[in-house]
C-alpha positions in Angstrom: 43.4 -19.6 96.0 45.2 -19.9 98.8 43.5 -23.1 100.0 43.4 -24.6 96.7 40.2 -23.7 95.5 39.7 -22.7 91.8 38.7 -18.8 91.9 36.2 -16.8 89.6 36.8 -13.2 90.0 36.2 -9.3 89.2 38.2 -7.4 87.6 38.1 -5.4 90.7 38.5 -8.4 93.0 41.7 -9.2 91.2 42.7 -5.6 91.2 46.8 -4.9 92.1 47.4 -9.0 92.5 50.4 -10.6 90.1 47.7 -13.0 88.4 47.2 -14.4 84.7 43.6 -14.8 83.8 42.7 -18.4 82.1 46.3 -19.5 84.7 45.6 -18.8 87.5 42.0 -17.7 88.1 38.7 -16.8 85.6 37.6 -13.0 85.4 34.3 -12.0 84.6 32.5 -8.9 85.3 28.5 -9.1 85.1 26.4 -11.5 86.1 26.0 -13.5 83.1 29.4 -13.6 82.5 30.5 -14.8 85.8 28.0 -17.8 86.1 29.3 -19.0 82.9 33.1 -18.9 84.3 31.4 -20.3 87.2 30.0 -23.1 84.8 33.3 -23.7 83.3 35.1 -24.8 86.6 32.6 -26.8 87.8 32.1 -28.3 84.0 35.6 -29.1 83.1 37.4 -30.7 85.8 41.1 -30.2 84.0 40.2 -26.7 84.1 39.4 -27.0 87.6 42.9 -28.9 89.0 44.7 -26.1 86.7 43.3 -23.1 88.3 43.8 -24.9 91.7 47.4 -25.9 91.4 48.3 -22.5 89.1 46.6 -20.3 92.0 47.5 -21.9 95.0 51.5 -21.8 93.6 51.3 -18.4 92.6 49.7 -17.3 96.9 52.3 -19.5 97.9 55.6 -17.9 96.2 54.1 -14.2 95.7 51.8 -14.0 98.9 53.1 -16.2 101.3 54.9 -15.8 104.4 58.7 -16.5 103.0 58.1 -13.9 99.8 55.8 -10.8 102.1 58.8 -11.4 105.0 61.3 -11.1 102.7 60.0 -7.8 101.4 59.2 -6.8 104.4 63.0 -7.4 105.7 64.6 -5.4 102.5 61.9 -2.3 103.4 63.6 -2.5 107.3 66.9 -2.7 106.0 67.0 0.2 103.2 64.7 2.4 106.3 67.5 1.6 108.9 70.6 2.4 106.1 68.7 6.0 105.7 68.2 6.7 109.0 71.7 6.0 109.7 73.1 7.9 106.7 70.8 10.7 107.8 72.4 10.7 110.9 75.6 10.7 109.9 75.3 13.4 107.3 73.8 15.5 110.4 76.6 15.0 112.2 79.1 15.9 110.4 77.0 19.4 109.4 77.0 19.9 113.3 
């Protein structure tokens, strides 16, 4: 998704990620199932620019750089405000 390429997936393989089957990707579990989604993107081009803009947007503002830094930034902050309310609170029990 990330370069833009229409995805067929597991249900496994899509397992804990933010994304809306038929939007942004095609799920199918078993082989018969999966080489008809497979058939689908390559059969209906539409389908196939829709998957590839709808998935790449969704890596790009839920997976990307910007959104995991910012996430990663409020985790740092909220760990530094406990450590320093820790210490203060053990401080003032001294």
């Amino acid at each position: 998704m990330a370069l833009g390429t229409p995805v067929v997936s597991t249900e496994k393989g899509i397992e804990g990620l933010d994304v809306e089957p038929e939007r942004d990707v095609l799920v199918a579990d078993g082989s018969q199932s999966f080489a008809a989604q497979v058939l689908r993107v390559l059969g209906e081009p539409a389908l196939a620019a829709a998957l590839s803009t709808n998935g790449h947007r969704l890596v790009r503002e839920r997976y990307g750089w910007d959104a995991i830094g910012d996430v990663l930034e409020a985790v740092v902050h909220a760990a530094v405000d406990d450590h320093a309310s820790r210490s203060r609170a053990d401080g003032r029990r001294r």
